[in-house]
N, C-alpha and C positions, 0 to 999 in steps of 0.2 A: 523543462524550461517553464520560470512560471508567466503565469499575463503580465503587460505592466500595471495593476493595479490590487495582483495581490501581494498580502503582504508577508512577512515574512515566518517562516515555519515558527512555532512557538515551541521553547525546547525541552527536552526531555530529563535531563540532567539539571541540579545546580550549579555553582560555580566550585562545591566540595565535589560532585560528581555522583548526589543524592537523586533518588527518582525524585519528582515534581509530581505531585497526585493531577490526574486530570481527572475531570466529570465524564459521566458517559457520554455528551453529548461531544466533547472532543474527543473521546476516543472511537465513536464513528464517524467525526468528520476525518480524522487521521486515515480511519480506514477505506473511505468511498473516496480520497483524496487519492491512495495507493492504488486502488483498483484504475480510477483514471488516468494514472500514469503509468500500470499498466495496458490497458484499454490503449493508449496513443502509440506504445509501440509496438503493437502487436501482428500489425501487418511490415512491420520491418526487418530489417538483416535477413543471411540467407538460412538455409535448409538447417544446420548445427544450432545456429539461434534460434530459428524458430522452435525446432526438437526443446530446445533448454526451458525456454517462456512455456511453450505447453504443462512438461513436467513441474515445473517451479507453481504453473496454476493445478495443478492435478494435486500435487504434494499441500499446497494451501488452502484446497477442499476437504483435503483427507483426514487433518489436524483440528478440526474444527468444534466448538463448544457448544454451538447452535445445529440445528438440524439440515437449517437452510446452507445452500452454496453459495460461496462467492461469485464463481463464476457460471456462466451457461452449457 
């Protein structure tokens, strides 16, 4: 859910269904944008879900082009 004052996601496709080149500086607000939507539900759903959110953040560390982690 977003606040009411943001706006809305800026898209990744044309209207042919071409990539849109982004600058880096949006494609790390893309990605600190993800992490805080995941960060919000991470203390939610039960035991199966939470199992899922771990791996899905282990698997998104593991793939990574920088050295640094996404997550903690």
């Amino acid at each position: 859910m977003q606040p009411p004052n943001a706006s809305p996601p800026r898209r990744s496709v044309d209207e042919h269904g071409r990539a849109i080149p982004m600058t880096e500086d949006e494609v790390r607000q893309r990605a600190e944008e993800a992490i805080r939507a995941l960060d919000a539900v991470d203390g939610e759903g039960d035991e199966e879900q939470r199992q899922t959110l771990d791996l899905l953040m282990k698997l998104i560390d593991e793939d990574r082009m920088s050295y640094r982690r996404r997550f903690p």
